[in-house]
Biopython code that builds the backbone (N, CA, C, O; Angstrom):
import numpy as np
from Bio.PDB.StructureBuilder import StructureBuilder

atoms = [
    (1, "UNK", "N", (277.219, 187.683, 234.248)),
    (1, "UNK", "CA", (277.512, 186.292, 234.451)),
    (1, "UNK", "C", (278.932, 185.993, 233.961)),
    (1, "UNK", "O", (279.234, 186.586, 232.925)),
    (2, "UNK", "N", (279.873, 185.190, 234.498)),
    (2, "UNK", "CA", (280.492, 184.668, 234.330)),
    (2, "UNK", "C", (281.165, 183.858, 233.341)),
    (2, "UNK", "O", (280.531, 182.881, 232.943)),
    (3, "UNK", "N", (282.203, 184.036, 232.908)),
    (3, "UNK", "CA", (282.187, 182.564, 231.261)),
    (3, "UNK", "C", (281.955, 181.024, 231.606)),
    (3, "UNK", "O", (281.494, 180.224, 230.791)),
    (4, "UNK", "N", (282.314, 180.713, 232.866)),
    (4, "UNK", "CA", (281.782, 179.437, 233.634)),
    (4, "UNK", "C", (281.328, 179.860, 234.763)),
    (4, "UNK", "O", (281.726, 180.727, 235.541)),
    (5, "UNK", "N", (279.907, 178.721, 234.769)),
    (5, "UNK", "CA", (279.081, 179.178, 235.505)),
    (5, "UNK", "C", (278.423, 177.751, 236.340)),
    (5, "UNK", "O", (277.870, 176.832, 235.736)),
    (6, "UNK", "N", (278.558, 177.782, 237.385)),
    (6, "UNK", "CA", (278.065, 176.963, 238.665)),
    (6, "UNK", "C", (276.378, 176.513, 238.545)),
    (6, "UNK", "O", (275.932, 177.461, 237.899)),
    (7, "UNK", "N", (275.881, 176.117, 238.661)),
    (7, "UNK", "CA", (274.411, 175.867, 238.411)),
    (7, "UNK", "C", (274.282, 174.496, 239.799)),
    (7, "UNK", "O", (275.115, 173.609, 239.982)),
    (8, "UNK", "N", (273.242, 174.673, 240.443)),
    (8, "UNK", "CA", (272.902, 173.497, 241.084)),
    (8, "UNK", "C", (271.106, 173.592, 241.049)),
    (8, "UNK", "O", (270.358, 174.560, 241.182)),
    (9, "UNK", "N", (270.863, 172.302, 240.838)),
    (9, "UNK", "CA", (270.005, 171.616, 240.173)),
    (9, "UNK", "C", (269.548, 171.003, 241.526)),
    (9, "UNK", "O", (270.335, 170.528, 242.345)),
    (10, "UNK", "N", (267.787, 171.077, 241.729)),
    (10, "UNK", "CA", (266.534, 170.549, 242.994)),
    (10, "UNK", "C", (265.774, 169.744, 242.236)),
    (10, "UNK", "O", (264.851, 170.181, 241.548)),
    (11, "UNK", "N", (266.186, 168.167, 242.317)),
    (11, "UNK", "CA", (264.559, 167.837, 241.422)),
    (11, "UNK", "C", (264.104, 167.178, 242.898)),
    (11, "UNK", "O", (264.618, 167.011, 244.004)),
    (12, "UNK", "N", (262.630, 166.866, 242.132)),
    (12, "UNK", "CA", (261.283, 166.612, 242.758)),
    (12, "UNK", "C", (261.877, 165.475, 244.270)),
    (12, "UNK", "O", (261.278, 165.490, 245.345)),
    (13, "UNK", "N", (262.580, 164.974, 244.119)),
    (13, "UNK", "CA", (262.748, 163.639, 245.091)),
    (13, "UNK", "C", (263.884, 163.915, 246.315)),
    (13, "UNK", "O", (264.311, 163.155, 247.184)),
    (14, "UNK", "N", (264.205, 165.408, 245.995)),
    (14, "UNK", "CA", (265.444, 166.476, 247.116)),
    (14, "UNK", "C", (266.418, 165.591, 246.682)),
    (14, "UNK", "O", (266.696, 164.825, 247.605)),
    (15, "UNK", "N", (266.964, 165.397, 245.826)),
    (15, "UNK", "CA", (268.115, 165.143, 245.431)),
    (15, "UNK", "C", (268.595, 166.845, 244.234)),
    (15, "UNK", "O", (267.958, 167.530, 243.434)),
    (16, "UNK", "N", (270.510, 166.862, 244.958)),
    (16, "UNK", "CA", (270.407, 168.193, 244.268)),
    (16, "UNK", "C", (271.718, 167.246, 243.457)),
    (16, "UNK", "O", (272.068, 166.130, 243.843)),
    (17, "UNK", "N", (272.261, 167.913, 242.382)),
    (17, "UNK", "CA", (273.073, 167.861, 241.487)),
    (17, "UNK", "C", (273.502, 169.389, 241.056)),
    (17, "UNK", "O", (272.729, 170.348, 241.068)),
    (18, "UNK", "N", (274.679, 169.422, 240.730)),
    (18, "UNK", "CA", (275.740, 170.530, 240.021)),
    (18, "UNK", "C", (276.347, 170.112, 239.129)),
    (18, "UNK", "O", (277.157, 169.189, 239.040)),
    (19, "UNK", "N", (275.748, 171.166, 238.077)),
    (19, "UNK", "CA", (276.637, 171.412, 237.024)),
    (19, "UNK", "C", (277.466, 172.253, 236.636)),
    (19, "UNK", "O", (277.368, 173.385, 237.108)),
    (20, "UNK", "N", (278.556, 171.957, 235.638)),
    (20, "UNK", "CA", (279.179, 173.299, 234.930)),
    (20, "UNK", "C", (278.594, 173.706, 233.349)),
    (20, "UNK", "O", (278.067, 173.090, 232.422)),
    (21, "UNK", "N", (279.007, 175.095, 233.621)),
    (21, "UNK", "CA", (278.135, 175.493, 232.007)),
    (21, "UNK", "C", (279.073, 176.687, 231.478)),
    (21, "UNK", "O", (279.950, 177.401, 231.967)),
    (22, "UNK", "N", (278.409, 176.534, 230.167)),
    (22, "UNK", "CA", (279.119, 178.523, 229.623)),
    (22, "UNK", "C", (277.948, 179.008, 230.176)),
    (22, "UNK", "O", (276.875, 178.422, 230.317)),
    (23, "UNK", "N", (278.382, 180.580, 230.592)),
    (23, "UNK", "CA", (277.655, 181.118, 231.103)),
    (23, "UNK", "C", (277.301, 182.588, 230.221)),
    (23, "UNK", "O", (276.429, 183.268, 230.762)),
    (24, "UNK", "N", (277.701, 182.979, 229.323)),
    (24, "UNK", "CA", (277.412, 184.503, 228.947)),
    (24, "UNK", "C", (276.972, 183.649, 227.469)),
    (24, "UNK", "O", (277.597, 184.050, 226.487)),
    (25, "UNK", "N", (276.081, 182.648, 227.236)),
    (25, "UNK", "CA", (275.409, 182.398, 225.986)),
    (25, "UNK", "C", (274.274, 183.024, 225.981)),
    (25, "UNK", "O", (273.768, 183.004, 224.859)),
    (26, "UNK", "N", (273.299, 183.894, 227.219)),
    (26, "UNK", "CA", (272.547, 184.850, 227.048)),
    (26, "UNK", "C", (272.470, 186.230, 227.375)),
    (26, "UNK", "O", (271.539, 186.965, 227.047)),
    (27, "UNK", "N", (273.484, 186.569, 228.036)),
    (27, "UNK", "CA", (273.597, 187.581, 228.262)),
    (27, "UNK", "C", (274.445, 187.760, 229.422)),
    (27, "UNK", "O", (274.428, 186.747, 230.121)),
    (28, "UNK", "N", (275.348, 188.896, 229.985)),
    (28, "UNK", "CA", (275.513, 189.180, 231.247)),
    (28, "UNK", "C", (274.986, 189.393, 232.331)),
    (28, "UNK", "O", (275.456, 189.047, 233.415)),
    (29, "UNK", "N", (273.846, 190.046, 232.136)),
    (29, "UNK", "CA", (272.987, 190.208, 233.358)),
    (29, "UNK", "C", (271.532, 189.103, 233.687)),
    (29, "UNK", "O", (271.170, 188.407, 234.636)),
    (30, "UNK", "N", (271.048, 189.401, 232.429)),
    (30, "UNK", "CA", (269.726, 188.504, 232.984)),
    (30, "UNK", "C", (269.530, 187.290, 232.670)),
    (30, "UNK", "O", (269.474, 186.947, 231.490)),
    (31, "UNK", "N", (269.392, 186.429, 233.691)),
    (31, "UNK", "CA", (269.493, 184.844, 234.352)),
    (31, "UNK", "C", (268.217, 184.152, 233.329)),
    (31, "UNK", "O", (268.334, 182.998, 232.916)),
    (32, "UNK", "N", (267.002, 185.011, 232.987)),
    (32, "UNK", "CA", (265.696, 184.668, 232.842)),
    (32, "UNK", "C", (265.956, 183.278, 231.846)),
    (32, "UNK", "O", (265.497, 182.140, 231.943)),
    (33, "UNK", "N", (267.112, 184.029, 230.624)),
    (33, "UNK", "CA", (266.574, 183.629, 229.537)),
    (33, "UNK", "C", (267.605, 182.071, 229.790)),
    (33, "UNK", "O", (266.939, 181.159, 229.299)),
    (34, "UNK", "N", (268.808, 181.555, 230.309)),
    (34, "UNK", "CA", (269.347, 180.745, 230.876)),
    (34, "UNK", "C", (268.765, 179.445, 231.669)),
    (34, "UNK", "O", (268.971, 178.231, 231.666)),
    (35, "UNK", "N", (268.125, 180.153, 232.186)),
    (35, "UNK", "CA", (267.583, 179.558, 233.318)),
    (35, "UNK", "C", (266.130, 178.332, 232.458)),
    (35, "UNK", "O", (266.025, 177.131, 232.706)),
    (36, "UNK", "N", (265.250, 179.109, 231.512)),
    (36, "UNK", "CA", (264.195, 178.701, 231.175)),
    (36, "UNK", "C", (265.263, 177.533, 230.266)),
    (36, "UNK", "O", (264.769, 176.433, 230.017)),
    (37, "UNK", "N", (266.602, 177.800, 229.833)),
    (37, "UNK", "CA", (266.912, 176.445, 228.894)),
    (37, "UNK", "C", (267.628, 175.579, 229.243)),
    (37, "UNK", "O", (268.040, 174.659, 228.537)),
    (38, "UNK", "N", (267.857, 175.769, 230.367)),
    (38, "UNK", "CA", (268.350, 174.578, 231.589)),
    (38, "UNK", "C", (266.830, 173.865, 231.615)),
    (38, "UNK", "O", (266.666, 172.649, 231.520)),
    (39, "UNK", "N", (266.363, 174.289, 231.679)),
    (39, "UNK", "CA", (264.763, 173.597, 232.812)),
    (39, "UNK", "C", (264.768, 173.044, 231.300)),
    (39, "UNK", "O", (265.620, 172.169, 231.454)),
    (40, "UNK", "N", (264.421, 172.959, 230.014)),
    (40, "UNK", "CA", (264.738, 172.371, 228.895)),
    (40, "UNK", "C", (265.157, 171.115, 228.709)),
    (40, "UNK", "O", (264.518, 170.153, 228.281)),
    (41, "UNK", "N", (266.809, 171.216, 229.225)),
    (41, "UNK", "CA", (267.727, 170.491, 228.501)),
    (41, "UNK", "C", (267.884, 169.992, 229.916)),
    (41, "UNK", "O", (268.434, 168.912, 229.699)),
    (42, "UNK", "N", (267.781, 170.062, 230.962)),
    (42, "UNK", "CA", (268.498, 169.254, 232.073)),
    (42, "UNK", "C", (267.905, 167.881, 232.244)),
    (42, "UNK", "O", (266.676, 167.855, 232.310)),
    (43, "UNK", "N", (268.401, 166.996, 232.309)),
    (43, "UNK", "CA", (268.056, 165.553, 232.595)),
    (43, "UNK", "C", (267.095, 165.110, 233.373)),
    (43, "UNK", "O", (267.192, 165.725, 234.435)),
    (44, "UNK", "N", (266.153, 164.312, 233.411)),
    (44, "UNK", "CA", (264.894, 163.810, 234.072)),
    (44, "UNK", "C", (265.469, 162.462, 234.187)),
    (44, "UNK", "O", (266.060, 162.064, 233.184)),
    (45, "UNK", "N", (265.401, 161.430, 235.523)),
    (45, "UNK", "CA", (265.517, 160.046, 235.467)),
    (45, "UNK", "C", (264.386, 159.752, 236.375)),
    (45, "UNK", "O", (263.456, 160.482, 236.718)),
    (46, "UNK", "N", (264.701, 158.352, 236.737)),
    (46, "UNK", "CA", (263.775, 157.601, 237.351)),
    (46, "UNK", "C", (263.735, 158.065, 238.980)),
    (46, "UNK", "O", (262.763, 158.483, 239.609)),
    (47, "UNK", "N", (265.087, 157.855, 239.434)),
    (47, "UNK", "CA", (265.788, 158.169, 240.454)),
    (47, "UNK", "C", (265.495, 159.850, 241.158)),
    (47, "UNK", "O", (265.224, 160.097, 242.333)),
    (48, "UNK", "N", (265.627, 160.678, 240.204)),
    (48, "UNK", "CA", (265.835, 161.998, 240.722)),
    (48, "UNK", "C", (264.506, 162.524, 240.429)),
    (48, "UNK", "O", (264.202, 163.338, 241.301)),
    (49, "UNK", "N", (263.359, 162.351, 239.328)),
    (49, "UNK", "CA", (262.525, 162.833, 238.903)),
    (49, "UNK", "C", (262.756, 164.241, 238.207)),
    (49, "UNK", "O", (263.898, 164.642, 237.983)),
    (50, "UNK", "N", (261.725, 164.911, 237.902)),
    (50, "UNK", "CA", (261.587, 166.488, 237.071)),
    (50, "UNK", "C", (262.534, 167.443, 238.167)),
    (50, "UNK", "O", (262.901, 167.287, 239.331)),
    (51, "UNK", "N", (262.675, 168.282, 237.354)),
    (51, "UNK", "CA", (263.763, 169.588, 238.384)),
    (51, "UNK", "C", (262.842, 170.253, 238.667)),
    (51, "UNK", "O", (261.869, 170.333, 237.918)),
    (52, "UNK", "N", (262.940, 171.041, 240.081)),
    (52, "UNK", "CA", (261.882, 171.766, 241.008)),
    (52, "UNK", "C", (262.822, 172.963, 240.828)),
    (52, "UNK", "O", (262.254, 174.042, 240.656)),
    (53, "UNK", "N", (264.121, 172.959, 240.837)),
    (53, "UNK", "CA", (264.833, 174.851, 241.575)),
    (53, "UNK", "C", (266.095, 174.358, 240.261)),
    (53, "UNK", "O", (266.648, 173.306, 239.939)),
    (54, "UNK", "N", (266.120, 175.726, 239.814)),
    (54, "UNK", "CA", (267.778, 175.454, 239.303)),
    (54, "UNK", "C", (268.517, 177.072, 239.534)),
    (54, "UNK", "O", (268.032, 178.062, 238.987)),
    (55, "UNK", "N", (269.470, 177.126, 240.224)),
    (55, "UNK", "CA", (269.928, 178.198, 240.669)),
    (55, "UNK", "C", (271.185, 178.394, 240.061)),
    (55, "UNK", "O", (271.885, 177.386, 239.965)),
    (56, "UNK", "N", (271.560, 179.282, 239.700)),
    (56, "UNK", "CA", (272.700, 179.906, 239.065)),
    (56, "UNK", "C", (273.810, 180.498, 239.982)),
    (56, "UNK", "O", (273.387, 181.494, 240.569)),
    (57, "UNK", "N", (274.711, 180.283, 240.195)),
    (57, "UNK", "CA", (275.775, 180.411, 241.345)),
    (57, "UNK", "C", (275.743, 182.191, 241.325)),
    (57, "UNK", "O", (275.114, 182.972, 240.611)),
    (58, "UNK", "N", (276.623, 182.389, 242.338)),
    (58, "UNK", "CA", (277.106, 183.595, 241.555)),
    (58, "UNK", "C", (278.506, 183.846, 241.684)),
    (58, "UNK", "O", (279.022, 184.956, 241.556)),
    (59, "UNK", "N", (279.280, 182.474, 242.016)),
    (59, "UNK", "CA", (280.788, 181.723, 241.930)),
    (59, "UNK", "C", (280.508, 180.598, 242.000)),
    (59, "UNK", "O", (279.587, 179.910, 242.439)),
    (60, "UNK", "N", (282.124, 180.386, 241.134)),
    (60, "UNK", "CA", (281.956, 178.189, 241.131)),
    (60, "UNK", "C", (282.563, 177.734, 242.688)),
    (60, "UNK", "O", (282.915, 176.625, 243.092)),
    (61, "UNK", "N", (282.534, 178.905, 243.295)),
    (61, "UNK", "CA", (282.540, 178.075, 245.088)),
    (61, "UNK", "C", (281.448, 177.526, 245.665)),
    (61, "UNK", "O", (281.426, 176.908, 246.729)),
    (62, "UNK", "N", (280.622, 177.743, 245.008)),
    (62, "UNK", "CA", (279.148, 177.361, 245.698)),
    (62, "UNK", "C", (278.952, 175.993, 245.323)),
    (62, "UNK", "O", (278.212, 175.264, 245.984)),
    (63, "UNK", "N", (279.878, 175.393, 243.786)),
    (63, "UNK", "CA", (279.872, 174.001, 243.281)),
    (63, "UNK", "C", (281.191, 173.290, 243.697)),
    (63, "UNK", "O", (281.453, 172.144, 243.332)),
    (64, "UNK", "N", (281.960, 174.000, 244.441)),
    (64, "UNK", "CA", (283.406, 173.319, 244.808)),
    (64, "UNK", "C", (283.388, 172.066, 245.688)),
    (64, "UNK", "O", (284.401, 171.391, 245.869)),
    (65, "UNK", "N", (282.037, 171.743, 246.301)),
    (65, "UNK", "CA", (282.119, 170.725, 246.940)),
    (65, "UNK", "C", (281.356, 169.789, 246.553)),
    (65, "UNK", "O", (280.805, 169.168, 247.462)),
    (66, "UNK", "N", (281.070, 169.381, 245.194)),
    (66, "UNK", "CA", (280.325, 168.493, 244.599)),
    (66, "UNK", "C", (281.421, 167.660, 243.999)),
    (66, "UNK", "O", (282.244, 168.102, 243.198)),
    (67, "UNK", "N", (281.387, 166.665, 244.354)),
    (67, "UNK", "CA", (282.126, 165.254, 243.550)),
    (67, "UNK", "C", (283.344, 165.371, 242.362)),
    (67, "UNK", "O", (284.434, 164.799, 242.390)),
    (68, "UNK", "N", (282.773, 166.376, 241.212)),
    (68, "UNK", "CA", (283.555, 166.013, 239.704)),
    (68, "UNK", "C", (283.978, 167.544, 239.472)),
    (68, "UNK", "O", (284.353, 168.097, 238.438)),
    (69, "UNK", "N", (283.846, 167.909, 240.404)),
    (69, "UNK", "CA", (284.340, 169.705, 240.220)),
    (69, "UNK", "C", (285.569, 170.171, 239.970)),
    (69, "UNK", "O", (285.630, 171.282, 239.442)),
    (70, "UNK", "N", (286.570, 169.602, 240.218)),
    (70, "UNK", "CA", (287.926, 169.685, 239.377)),
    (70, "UNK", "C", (288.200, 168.873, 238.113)),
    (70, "UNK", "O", (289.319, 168.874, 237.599)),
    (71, "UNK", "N", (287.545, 168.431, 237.795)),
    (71, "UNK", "CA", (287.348, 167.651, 236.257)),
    (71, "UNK", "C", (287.052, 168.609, 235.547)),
    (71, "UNK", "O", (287.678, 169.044, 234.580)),
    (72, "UNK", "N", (286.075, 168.983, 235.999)),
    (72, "UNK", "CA", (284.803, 169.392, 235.311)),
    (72, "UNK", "C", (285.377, 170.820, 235.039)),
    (72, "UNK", "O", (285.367, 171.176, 233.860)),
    (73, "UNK", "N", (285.904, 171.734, 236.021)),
    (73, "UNK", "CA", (286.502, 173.048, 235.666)),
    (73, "UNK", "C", (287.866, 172.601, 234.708)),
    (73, "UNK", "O", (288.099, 173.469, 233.867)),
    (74, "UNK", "N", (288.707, 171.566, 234.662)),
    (74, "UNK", "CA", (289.972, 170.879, 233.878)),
    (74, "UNK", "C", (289.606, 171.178, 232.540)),
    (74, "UNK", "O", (290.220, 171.680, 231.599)),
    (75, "UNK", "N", (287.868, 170.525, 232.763)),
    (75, "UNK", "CA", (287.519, 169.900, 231.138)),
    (75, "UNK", "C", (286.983, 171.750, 230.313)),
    (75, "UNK", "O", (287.092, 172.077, 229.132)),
    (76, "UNK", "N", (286.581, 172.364, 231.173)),
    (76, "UNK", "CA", (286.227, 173.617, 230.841)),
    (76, "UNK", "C", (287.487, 174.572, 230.257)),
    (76, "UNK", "O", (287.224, 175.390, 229.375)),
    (77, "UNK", "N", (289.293, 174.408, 230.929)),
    (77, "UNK", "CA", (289.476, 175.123, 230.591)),
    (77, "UNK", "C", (290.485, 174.601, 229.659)),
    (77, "UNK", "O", (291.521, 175.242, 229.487)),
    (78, "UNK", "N", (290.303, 173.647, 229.128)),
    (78, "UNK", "CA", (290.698, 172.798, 228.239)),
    (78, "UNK", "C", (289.788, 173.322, 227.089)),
    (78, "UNK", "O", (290.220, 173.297, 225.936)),
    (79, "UNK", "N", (288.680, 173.743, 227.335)),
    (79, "UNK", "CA", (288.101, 174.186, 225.707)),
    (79, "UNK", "C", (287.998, 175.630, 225.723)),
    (79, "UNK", "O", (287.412, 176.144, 224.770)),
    (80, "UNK", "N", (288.493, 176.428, 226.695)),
    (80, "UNK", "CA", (288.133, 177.731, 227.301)),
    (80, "UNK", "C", (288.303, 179.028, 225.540)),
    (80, "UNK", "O", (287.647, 179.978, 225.113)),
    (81, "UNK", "N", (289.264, 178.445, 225.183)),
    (81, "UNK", "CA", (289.862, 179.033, 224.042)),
    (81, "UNK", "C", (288.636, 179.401, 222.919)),
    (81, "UNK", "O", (288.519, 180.508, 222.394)),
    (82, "UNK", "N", (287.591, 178.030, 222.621)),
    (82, "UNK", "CA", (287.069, 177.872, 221.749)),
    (82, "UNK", "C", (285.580, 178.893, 222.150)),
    (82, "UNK", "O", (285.031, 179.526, 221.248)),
    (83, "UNK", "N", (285.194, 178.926, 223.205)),
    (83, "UNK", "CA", (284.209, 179.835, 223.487)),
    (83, "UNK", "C", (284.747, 181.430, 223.823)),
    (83, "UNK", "O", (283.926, 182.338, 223.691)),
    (84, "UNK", "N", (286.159, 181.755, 224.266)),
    (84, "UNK", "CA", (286.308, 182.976, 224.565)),
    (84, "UNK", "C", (286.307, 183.920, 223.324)),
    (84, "UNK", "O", (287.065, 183.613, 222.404)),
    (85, "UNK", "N", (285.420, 185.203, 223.183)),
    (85, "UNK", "CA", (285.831, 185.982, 222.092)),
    (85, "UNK", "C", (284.755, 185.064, 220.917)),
    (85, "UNK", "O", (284.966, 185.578, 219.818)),
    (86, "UNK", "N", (284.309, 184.578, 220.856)),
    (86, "UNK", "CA", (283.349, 183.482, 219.639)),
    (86, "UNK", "C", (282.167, 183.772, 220.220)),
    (86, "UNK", "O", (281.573, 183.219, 221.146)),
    (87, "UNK", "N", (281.890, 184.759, 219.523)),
    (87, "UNK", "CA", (280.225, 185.358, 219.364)),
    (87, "UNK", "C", (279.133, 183.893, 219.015)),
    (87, "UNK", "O", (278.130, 183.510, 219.617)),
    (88, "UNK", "N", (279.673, 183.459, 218.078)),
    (88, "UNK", "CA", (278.836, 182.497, 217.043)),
    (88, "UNK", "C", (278.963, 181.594, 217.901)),
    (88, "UNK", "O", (277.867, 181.408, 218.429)),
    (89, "UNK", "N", (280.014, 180.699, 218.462)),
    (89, "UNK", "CA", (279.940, 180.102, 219.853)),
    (89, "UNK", "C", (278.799, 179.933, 220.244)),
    (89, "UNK", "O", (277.864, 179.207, 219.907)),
    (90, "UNK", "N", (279.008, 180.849, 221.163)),
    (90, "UNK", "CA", (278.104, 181.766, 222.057)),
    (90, "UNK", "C", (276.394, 181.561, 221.907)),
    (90, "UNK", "O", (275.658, 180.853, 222.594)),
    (91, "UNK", "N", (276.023, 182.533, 220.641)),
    (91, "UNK", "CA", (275.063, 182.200, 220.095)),
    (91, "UNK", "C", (274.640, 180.987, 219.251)),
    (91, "UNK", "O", (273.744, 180.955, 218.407)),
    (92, "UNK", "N", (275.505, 179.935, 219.666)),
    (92, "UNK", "CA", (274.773, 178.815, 218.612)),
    (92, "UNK", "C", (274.020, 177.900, 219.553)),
    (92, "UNK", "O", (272.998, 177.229, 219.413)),
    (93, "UNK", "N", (275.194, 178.169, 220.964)),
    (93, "UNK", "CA", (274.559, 177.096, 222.304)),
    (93, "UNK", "C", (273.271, 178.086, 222.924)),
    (93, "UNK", "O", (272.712, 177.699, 223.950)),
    (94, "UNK", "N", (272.993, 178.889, 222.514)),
    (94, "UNK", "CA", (271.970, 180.088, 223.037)),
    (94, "UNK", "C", (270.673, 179.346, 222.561)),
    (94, "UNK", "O", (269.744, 178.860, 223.206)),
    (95, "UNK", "N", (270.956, 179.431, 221.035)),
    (95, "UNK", "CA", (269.881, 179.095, 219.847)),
    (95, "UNK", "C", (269.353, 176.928, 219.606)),
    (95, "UNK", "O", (268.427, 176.356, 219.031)),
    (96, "UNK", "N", (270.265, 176.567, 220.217)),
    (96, "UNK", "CA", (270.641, 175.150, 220.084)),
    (96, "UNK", "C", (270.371, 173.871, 221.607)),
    (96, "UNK", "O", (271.191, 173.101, 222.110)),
    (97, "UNK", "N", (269.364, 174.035, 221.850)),
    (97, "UNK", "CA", (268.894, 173.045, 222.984)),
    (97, "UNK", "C", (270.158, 172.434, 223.594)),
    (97, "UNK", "O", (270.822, 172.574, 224.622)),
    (98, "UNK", "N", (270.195, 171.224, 221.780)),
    (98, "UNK", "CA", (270.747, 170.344, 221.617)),
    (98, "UNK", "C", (272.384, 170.419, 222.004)),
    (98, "UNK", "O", (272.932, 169.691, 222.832)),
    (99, "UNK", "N", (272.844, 171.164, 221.442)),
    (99, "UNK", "CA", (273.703, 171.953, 221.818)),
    (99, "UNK", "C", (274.448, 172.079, 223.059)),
    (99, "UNK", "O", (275.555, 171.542, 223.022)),
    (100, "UNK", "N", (274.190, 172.539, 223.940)),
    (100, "UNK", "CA", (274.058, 173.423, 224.993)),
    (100, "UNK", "C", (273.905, 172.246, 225.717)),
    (100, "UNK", "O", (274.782, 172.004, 226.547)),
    (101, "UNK", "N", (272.885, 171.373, 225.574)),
    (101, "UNK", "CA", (272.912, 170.148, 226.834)),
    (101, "UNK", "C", (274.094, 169.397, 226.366)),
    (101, "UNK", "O", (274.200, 168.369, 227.035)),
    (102, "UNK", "N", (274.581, 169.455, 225.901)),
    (102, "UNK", "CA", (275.806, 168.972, 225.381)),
    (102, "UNK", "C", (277.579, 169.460, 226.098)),
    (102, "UNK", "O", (278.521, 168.760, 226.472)),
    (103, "UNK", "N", (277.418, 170.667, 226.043)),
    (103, "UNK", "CA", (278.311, 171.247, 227.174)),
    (103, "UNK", "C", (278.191, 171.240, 228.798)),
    (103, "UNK", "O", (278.938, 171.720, 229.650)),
    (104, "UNK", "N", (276.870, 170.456, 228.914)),
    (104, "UNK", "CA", (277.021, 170.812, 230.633)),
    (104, "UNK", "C", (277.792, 169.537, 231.015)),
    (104, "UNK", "O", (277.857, 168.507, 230.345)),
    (105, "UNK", "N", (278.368, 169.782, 232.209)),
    (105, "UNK", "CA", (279.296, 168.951, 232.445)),
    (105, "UNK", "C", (278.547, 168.336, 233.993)),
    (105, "UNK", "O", (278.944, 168.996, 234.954)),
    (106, "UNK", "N", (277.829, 167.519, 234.267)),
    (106, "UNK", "CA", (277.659, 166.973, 235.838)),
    (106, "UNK", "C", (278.814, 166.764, 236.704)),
    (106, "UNK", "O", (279.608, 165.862, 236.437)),
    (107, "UNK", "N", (278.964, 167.462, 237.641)),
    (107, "UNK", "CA", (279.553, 167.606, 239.083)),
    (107, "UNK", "C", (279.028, 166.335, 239.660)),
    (107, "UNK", "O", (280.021, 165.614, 239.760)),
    (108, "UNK", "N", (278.313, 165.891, 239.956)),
    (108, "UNK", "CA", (277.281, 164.737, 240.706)),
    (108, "UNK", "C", (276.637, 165.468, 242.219)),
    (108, "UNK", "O", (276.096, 166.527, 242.538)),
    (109, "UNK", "N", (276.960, 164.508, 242.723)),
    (109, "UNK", "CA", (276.554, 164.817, 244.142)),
    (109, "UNK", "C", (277.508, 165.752, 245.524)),
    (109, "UNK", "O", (278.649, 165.965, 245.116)),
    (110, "UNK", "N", (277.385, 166.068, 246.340)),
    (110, "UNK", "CA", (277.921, 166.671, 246.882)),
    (110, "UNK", "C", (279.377, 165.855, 247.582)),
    (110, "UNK", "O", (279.220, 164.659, 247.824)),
    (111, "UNK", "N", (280.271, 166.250, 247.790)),
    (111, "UNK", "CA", (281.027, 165.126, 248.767)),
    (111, "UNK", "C", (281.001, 164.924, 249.997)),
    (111, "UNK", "O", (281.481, 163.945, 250.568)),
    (112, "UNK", "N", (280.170, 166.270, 250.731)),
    (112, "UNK", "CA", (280.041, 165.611, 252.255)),
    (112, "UNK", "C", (278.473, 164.721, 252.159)),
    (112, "UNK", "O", (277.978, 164.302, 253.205)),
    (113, "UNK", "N", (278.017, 164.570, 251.284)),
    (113, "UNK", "CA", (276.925, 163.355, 251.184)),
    (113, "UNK", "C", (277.717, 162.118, 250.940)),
    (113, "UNK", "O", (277.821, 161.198, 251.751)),
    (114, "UNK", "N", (278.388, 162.176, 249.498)),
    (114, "UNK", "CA", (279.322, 160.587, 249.695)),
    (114, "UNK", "C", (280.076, 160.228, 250.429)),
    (114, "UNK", "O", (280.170, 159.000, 250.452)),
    (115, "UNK", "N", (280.909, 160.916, 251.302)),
    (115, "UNK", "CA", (281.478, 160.388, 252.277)),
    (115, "UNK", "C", (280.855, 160.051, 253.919)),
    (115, "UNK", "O", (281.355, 159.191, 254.643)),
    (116, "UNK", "N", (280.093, 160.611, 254.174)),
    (116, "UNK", "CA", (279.477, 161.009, 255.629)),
    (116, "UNK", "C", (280.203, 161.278, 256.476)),
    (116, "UNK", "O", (281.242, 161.795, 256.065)),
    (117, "UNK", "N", (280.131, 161.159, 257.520)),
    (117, "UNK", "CA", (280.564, 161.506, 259.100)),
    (117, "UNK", "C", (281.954, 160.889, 258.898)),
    (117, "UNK", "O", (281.870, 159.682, 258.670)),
    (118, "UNK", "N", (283.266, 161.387, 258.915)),
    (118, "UNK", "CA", (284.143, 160.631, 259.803)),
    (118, "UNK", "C", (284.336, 159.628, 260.526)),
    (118, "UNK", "O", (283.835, 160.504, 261.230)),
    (119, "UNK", "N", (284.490, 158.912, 260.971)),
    (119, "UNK", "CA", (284.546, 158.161, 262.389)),
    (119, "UNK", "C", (285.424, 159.223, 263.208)),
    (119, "UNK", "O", (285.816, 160.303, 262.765)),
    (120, "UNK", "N", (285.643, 158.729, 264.429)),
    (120, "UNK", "CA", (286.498, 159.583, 265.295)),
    (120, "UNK", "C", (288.160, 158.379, 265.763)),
    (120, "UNK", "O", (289.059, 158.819, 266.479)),
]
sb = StructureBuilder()
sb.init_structure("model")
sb.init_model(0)
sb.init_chain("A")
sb.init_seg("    ")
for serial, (resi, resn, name, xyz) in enumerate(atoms, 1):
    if name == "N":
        sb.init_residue(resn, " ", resi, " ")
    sb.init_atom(name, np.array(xyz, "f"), 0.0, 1.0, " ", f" {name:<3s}", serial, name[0])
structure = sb.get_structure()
């Protein structure tokens, strides 16, 4: 995995959302243990309901067309320093719910949903 990592988010009502995240707080290879602390920490509202799918990119191109995605990678490599090489980092957002929902950054919605069709 990646040090930033793409995530897009299915809750119950087909509304999807993308986020950004650190991505090697469990490991390089296996998604398992990531994945179960997203489904955790990811947000429930009225609007979107419980999360059904949360998928792990396997590039942030797959989130490039969601709304806040150049912010959101800005705001990432604006702290990039503080997680690269920081084991304890690493492992504190691993060990730390609280934590960890704290670094994800919402993308929102897609932009060919907010904008729609062109006119001609």
């Amino acid at each position: 995995m990646q040090d930033v990592i793409g995530i897009i988010v299915t809750y119950r009502f087909g509304e999807q959302r993308a986020y950004l995240s650190w991505g090697r707080t469990h490991g390089a290879v296996d998604e398992a243990p990531l994945i179960a602390q997203l489904r955790r920490v990811l947000p429930v509202s009225v609007d979107t309901g419980e999360v059904i799918h949360v998928h792990i990119c396997s590039d942030l191109g797959e989130v490039s067309d969601f709304a806040y995605f150049y912010e959101g990678l800005i705001s990432f490599a604006a702290s990039f320093e503080k997680c690269q090489g920081n084991p304890t980092f690493l492992k504190r957002l691993a060990k730390n719910d609280r934590v960890y929902q704290k670094t994800l950054y919402l993308l929102g919605k897609r932009k060919s949903q907010l904008h729609g069709p062109r006119p001609n």
